[in-house]
N, C-alpha and C positions, 0 to 999 in steps of 0.2 A: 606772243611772237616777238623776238629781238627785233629792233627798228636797225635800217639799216644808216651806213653812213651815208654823211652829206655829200653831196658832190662836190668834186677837186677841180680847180682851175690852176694849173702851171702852166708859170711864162719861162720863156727862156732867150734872154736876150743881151749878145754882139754886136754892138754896132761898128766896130772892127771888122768882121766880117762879112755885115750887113745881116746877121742872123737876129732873125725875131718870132721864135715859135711857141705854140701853144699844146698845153696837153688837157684835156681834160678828161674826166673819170665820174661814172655817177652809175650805181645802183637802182632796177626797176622792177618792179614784179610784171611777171608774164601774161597772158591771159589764162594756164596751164599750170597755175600753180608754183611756177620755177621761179627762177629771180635771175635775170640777166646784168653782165657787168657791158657798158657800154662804154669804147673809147674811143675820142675822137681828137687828133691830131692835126700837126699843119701849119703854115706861115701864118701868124698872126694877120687878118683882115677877109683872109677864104674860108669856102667852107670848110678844107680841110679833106679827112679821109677819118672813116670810122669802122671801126671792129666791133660785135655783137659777140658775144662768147654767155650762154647758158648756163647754170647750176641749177641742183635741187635744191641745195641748203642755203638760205643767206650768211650762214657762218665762211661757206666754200668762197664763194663772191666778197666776202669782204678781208679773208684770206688775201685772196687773189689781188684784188685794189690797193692793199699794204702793202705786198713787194711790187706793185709796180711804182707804189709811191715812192716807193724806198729808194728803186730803181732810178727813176727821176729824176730825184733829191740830190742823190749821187753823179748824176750827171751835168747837175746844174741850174736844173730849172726851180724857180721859187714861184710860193705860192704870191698871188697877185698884190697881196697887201703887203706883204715882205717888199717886194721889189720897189712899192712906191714909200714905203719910209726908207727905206735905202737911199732914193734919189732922192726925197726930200731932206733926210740928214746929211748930205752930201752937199745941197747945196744951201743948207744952213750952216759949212761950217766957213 
């Protein structure tokens, strides 16, 4: 059986406009045999809000995870270690 991917934590953060949010994404097997893609979103520091969405294939589900990665990526958000060499290269110069 293909292992699925690791789960995704993106930030996304304005302090210009006071925006500071979170995306996350992670793969799980069902008790049913399926494998669910769960996302959970939101201002950094809340729970947030989350979406459950099903597949049978784990290939369907990690399908699915990539363009929303993609998605994400494009709109801005970085992965959590990205953002903190960012700010540290930043203010080592």
């Amino acid at each position: 059986m293909p292992q699925s991917p690791a789960p995704l934590h993106l930030i996304r953060r304005d302090p210009s406009c006071n925006m500071s949010r979170f995306y996350a994404l992670s793969i799980e097997p069902t008790l049913f045999g399926e494998v669910m893609l769960i996302r959970t979103w939101g201002r950094i520091g809340s729970n947030g809000q989350m979406k459950l969405q099903t597949f049978s294939q784990l290939e369907e589900a990690s399908a699915a995870l990539n363009e929303l990665r993609r998605q994400k990526l494009k709109r801005g958000y970085r992965a959590e270690g990205d953002i903190a060499d960012a700010q540290f290269s930043d203010v080592a110069r």
